[in-house]
Structures are given as structure tokens and as C-alpha cells.
N, C-alpha and C positions, 0 to 999 in steps of 0.2 A: 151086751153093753160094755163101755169101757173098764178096763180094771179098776181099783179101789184106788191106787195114786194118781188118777185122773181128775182133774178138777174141772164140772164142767160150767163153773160159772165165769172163769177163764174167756175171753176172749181168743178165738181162732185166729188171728191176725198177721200174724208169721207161718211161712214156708215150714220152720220148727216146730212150731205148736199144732200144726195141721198136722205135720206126719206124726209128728208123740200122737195124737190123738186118734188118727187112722192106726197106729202102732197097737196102742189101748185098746183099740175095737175088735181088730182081728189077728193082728202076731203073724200068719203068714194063709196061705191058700189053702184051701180045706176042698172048695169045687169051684166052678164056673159058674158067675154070676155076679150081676151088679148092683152095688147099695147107692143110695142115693141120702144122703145127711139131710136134713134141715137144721139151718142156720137163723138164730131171731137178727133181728136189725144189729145189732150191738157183734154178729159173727159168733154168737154160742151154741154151741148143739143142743138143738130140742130133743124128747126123749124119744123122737117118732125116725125109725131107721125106714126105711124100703128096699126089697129085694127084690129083686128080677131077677130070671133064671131062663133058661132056654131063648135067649135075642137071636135074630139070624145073623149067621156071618156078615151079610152086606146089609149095611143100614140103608140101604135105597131100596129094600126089597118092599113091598106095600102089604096091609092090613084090613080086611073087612073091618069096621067098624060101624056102630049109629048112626056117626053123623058121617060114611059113607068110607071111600078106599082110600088109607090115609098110610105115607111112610112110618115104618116102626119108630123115628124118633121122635115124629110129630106127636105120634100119640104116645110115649114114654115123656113126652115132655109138657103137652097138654092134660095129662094124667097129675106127674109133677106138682103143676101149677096150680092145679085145683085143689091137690091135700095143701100143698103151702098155706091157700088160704084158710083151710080148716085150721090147722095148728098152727098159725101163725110165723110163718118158715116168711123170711125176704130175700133168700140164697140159699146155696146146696154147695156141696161136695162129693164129687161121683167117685165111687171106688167100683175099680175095675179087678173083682178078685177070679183068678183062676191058677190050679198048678202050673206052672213052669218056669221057668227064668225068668232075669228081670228084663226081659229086652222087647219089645212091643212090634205084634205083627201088623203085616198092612194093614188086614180087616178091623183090629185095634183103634191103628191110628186113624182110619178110615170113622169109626163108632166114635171116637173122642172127638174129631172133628165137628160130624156132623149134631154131637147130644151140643156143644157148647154154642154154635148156629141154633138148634130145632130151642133148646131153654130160653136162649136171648130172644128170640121171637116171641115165646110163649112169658114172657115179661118174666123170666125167674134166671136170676144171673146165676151163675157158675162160677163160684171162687177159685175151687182147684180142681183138677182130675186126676186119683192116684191110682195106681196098681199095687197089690196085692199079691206076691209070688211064691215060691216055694222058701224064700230068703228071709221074708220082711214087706215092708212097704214104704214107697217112695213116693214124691212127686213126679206127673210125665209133665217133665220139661218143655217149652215152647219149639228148641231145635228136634226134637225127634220129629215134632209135627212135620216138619217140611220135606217135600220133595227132595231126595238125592238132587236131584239136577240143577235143582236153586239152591240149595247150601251152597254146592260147587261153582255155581258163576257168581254166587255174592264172596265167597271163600278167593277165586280169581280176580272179581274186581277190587276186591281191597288189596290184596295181594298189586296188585296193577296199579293202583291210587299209590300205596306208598313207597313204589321203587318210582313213580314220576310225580314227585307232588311238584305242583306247578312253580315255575321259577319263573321271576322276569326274565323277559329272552335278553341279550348283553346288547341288541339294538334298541332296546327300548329303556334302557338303565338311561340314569343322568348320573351328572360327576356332579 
């Protein structure tokens, strides 16, 4: 649980107070695996953490389960959504803890993607997704999420927008 200068009657509600509080919980990466927070209506941490450990690399990989063969997010996030109701959770905060740097691989961005899709479906919003590394812990920012490729043509067309922002042409000017 958080260390003792933690207050958890604090509202999560800031980028700051998220990571103090992901700070508070784990200090830096000890192994591989992910916590999932419960947050009451008001964004305060309930006393109820969850761990997951061994997720496969690709979240598109499927699951025997009861109610039949279902993606690993589906059912991490259908899973989710059922304790929420138990302890009274109306949001979460996924921490993605593992050794190594702070810099997020595919398979990473790949699993954040798809848990913040597979929860929104499963009616339990996702405030943050932080990482956990050998350093400390952070927020993962919305720009890592995207495609190289789309950074770069949104990166050129702004770049493109404000060396030609549009000008009356001089045949269309009045005096």
C-alpha cells in the first residue's frame, strides 16, 4: 500500500497526484506485472489493488474461458468490472510495472491501447495508464500511443499549415 505521507482521502484528479500516488505505491519495478487501482466516484483509491502477472505479449492473443474464447483484455477487463462493483470502484488506474527503462515497447503500447478500448466497453473508465521502471514512475502520455507514421504526417502538416497560412490572393483584395 501507499507510504504513510500518502493521503488517500485526496482526490486523484491531477496528472501530479496520480503519479505521487503511483510514486507511493511502488517506488520503481521490482517484476512484471500489472496493477489495476480502484477509484470511488469522487477519483480516491479504494483499499482494493489487483495484480496480474504472466499477460501474453500480444493482447489479441484469446482465452478459454466460461463464457467461451474471449481476448486477454476482454476478460482482464470484464474481470475489472465485476470486482468494481463489488468494492464500489467507478474508474481505475492501470500500472504497467516491469524492469527496464522508461521507454514503452510495441507490445506495451499495443496492451495500453487495447486495456483502455477492452475497460470502456466493459463500462469501467480508465483515468490513467502509468509505467513503473527501473527509475520511478510516470504517466504514458497520449503521443507515445501513436503510430510513427502519424506523428510524422500530422508533425508535416502543421509544419505545411504554418509556412502557407492562407492569405487573400492580391486579385481578390479590395482597396
Amino acid at each position: 500500500m501507499p507510504s504513510d505521507d500518502f493521503d488517500p482521502s485526496i482526490p486523484l484528479d491531477t496528472t501530479s497526484r496520480i503519479e505521487r500516488f503511483a510514486q507511493a505505491l511502488l517506488e520503481r519495478a521490482n517484476k512484471r506485472q500489472t496493477w489495476i487501482v480502484y477509484l470511488d466516484s469522487e477519483r480516491r483509491p479504494l483499499p482494493v489493488l489487483m495484480p496480474f502477472e504472466s499477460l501474453p505479449a500480444d493482447p489479441e492473443q484469446y482465452f478459454e474461458t466460461a463464457r467461451g474464447t474471449l481476448q486477454y483484455p476482454t476478460v482482464l477487463a470484464t474481470f475489472a468490472a465485476e470486482c468494481a462493483l463489488e468494492v464500489g470502484g467507478e474508474s481505475v488506474l492501470v500500472v504497467w510495472e516491469r524492469p527496464s527503462d522508461e521507454h514503452l515497447s510495441q507490445s506495451e503500447i499495443d496492451w495500453v491501447l487495447a486495456l483502455d478500448t477492452h475497460f470502456a466497453l466493459a463500462g469501467l473508465p480508465v483515468v490513467a495508464q502509468l509505467l513503473c521502471h527501473n527509475d520511478g514512475v510516470r504517466i504514458i502520455r497520449q503521443e507515445e500511443l501513436e503510430p510513427d507514421e502519424v506523428l510524422a504526417a500530422l508533425q508535416a502538416y502543421a509544419a505545411f499549415a504554418s509556412l502557407h497560412e492562407r492569405q487573400p490572393s492580391r486579385a481578390c483584395a479590395t482597396e
